[in-house]
TIZA-975484 format. One record per residue: chain; x, y, z of N, C-alpha, C in turn; residue number from 1. Coordinates in nm, 4 decimals, padded with zeros to 6 digits. Each point is the difference from the previous one (the first is absolute). Layout:
N
+--------+----------+----------+----------+----------+----------+----------+----------+----------+----------+-----+
| cadena |      n_X |      n_Y |      n_Z |     ca_X |     ca_Y |     ca_Z |      c_X |      c_Y |      c_Z | num |
+--------+----------+----------+----------+----------+----------+----------+----------+----------+----------+-----+
|      A |        X |        Y |        Z |        X |        Y |        Z |        X |        Y |        Z | NUM |
...
+--------+----------+----------+----------+----------+----------+----------+----------+----------+----------+-----+
! end
This chain:
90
+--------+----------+----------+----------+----------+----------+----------+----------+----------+----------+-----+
| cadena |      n_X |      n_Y |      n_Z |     ca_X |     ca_Y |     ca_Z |      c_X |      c_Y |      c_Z | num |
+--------+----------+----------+----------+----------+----------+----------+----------+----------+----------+-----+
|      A |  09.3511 |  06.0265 |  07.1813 |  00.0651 | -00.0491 |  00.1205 | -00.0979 | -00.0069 |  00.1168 |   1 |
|      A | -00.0915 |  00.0892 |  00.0443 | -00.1264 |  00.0070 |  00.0560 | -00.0841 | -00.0954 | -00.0092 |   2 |
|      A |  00.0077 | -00.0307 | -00.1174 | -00.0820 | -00.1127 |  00.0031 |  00.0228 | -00.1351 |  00.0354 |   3 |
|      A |  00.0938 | -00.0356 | -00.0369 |  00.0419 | -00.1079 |  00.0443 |  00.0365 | -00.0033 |  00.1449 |   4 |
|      A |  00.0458 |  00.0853 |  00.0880 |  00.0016 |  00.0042 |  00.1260 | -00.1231 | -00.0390 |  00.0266 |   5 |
|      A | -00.1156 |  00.0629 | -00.0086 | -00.1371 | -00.0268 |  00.0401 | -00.0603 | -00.1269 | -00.0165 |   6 |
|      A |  00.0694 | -00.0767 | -00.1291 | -00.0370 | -00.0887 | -00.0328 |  00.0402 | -00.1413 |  00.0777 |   7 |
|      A |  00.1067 |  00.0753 |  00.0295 |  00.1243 | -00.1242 |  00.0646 | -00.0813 | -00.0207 |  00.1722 |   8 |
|      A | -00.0675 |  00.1145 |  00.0732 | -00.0810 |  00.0091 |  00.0758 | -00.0914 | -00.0849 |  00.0423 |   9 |
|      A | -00.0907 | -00.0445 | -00.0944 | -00.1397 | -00.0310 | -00.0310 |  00.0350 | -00.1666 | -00.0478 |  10 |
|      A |  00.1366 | -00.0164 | -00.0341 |  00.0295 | -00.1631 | -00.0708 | -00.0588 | -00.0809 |  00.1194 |  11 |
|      A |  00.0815 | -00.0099 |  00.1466 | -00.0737 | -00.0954 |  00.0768 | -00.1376 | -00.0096 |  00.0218 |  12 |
|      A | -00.0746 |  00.1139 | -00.0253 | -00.1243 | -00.0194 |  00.0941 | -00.0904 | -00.0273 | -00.1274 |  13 |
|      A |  00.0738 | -00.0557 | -00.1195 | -00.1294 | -00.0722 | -00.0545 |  00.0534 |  00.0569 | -00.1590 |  14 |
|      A |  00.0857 |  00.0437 | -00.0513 |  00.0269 |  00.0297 | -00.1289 | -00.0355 |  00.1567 | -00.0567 |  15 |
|      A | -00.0047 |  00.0522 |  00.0945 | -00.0323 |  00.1260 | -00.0122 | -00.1885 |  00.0619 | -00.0265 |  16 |
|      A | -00.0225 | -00.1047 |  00.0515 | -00.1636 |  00.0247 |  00.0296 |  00.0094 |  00.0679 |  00.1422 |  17 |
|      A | -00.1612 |  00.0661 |  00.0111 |  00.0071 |  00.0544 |  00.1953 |  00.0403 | -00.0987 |  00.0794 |  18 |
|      A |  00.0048 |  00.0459 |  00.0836 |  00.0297 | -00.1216 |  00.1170 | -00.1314 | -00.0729 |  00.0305 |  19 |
|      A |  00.0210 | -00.1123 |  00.0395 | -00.1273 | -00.0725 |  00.0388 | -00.0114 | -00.0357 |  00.1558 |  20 |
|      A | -00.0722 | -00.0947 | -00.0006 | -00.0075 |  00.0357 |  00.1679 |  00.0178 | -00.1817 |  00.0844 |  21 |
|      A |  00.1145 | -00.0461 | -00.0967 |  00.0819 | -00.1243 |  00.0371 |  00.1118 |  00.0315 |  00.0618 |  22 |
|      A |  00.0923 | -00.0616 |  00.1122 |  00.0852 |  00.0094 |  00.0399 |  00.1263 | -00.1157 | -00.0200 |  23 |
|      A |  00.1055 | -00.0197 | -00.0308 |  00.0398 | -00.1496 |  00.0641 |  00.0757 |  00.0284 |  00.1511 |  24 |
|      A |  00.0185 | -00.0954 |  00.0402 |  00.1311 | -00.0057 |  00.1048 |  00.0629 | -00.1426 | -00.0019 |  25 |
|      A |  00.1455 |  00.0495 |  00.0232 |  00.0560 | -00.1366 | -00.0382 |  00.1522 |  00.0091 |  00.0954 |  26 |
|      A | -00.0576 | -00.1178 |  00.0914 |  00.1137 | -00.0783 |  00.0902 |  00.0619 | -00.0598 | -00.0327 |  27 |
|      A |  00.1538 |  00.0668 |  00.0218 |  00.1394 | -00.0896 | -00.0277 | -00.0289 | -00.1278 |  00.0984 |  28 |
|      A | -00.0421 |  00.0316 |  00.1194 | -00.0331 | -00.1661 |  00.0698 | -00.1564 |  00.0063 |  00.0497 |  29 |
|      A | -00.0398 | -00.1144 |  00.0153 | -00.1196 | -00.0075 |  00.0174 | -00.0361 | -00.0099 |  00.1396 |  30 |
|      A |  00.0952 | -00.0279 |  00.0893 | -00.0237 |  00.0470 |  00.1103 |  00.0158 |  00.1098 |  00.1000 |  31 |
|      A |  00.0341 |  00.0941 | -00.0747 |  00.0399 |  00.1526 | -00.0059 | -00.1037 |  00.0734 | -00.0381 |  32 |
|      A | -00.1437 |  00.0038 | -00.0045 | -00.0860 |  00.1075 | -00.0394 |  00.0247 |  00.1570 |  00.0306 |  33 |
|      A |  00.0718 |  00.0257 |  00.0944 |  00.0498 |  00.1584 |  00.0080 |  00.0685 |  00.0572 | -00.0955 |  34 |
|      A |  00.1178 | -00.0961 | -00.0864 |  00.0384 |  00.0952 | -00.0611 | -00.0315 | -00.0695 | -00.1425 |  35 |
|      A | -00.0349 |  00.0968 | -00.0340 | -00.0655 | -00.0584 | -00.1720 |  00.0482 |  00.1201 | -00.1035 |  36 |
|      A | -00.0414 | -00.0054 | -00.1265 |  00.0094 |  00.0695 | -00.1030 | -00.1427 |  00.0405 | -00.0583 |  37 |
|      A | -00.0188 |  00.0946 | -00.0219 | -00.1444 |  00.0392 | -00.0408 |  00.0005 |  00.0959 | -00.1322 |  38 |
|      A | -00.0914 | -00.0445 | -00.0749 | -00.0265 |  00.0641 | -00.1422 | -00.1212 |  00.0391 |  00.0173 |  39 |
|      A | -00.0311 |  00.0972 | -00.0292 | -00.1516 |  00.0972 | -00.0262 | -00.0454 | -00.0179 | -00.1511 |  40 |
|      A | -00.1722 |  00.0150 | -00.0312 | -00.0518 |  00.0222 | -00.1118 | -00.0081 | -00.0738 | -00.1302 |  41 |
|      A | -00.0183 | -00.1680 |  00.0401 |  00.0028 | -00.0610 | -00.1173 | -00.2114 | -00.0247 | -00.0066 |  42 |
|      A | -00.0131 |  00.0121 | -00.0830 | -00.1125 |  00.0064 | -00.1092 | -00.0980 | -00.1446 |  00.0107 |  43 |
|      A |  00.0769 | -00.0763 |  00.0696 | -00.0598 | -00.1582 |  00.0105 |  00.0795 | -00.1206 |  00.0667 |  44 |
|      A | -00.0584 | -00.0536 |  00.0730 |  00.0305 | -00.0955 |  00.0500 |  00.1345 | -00.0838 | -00.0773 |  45 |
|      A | -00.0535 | -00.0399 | -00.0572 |  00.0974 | -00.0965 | -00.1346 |  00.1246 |  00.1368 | -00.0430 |  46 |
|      A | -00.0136 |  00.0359 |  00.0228 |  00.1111 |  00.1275 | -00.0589 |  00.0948 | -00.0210 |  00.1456 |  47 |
|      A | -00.1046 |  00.0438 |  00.0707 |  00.1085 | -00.0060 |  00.1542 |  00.0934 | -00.1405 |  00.0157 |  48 |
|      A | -00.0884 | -00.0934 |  00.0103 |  00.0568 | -00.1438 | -00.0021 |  00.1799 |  00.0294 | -00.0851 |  49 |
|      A | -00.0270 |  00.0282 | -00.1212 |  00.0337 | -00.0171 | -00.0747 |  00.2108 |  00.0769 |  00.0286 |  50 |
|      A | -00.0866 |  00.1258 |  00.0631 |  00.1330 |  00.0975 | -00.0193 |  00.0706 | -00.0878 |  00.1612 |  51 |
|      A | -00.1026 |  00.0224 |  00.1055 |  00.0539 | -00.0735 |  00.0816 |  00.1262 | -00.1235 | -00.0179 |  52 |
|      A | -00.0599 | -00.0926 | -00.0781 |  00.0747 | -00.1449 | -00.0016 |  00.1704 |  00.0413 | -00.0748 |  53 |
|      A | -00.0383 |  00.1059 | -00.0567 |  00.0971 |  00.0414 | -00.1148 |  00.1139 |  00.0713 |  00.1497 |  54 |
|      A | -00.0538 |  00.0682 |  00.0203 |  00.0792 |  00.0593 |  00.1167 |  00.0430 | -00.0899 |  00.0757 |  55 |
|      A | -00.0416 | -00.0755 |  00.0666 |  00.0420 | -00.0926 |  00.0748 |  00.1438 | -00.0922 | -00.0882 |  56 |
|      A | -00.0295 | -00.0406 | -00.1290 |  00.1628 |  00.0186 | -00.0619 |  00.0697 |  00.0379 | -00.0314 |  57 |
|      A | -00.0095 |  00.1126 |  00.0582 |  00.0661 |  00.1057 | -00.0759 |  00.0997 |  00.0564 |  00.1348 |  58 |
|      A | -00.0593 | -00.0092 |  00.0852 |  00.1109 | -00.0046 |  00.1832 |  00.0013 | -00.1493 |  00.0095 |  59 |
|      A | -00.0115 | -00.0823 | -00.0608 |  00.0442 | -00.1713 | -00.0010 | -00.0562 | -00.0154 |  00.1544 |  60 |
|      A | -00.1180 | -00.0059 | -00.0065 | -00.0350 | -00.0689 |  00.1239 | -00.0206 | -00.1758 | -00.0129 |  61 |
|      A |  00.0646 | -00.0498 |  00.0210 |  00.0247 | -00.1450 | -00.0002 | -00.0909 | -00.1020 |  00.1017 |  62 |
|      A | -00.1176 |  00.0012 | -00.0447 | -00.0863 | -00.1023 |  00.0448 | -00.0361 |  00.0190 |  00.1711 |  63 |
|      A |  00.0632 |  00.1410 |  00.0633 | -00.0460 |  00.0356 |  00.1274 | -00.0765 |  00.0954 | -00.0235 |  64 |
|      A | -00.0527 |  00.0457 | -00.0999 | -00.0845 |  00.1514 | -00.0015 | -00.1410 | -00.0021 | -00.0228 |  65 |
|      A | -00.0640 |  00.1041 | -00.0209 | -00.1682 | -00.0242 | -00.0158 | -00.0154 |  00.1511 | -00.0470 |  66 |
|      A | -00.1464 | -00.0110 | -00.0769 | -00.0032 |  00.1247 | -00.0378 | -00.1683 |  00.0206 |  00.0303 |  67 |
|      A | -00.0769 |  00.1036 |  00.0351 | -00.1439 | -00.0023 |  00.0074 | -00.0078 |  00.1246 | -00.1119 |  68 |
|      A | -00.1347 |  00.0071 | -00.0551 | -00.0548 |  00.1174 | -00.0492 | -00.1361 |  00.0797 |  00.0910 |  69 |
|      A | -00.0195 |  00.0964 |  00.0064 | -00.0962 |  00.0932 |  00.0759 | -00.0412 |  00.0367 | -00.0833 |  70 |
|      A | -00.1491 |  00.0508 |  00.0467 | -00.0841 |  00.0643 | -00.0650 | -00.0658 |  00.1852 |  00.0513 |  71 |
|      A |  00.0433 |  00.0704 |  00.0113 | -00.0321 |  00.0991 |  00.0530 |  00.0501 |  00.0017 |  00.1301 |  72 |
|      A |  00.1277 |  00.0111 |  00.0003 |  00.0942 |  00.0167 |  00.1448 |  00.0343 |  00.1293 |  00.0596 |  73 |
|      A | -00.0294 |  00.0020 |  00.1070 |  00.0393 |  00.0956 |  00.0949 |  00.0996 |  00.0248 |  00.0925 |  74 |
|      A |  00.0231 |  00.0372 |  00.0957 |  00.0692 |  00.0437 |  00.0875 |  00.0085 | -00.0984 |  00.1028 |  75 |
|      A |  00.1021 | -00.0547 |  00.0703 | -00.0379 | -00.0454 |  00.1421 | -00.0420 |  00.0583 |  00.0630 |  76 |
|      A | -00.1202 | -00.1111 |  00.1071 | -00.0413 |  00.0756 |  00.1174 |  00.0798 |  00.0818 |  00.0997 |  77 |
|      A |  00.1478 | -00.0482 |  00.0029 |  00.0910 |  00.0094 |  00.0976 |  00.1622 | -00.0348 | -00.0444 |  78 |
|      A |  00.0738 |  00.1127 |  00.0053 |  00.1229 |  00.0198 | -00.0458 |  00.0680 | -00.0976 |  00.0304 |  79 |
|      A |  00.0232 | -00.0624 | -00.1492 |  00.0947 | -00.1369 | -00.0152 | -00.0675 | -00.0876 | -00.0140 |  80 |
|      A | -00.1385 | -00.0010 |  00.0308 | -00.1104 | -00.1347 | -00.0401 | -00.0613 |  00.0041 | -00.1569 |  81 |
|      A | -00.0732 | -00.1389 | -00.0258 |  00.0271 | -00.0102 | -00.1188 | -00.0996 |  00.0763 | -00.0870 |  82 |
|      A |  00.0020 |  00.0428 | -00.1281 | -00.0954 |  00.0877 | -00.1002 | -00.1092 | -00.1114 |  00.0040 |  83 |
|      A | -00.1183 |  00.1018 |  00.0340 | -00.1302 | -00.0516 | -00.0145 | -00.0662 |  00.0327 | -00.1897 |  84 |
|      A | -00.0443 | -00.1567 | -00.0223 | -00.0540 |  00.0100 | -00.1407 | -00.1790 | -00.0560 |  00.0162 |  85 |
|      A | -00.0312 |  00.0808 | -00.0937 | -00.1668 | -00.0718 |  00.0051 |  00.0151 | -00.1112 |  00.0079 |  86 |
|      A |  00.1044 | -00.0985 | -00.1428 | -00.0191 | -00.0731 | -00.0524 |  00.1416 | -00.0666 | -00.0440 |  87 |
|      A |  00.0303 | -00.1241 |  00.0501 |  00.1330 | -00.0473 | -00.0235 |  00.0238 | -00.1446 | -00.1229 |  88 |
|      A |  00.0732 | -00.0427 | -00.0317 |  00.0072 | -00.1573 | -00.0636 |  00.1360 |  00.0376 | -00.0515 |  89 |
|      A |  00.0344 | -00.1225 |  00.0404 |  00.1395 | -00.0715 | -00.0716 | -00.0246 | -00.0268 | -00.1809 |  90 |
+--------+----------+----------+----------+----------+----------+----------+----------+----------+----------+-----+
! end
């Protein structure tokens, strides 16, 4: 039973590998960058893409949404501003 809890853990951020150091975020509207959805620890670019787009149908965002991936994201500079990433792409 332990295990599978742990396991069930580790499913988003890449299949139960470590975490990696991809992020997604994904806007129900695209002109709304404040409030987004964010996933930690995917392993690769193409992985991120990937879970992203999936998410995005999965809350049926209907042709108003957008999703970016990060690369080593941090903290905002300033409470409520947006997570700083080394490295971003759609």
């Amino acid at each position: 039973m332990r295990s599978l809890l742990l396991a069930a853990l580790f499913l988003p951020a890449g299949c139960g590998d470590a975490p990696g150091e991809w992020s997604s975020f994904v806007y129900a509207d695209r002109q709304d960058t404040k409030h987004y959805l964010k996933t930690d620890g995917f392993h690769s670019l193409a992985f991120c893409r990937e879970q992203a787009i999936a998410q995005m149908k999965a809350i049926e965002v209907a042709g108003g949404g957008a999703y970016l991936c990060g690369r080593r994201c941090g903290p905002p500079r300033q409470p409520g501003g947006p997570e700083l990433c080394q490295e971003t792409h759609k």
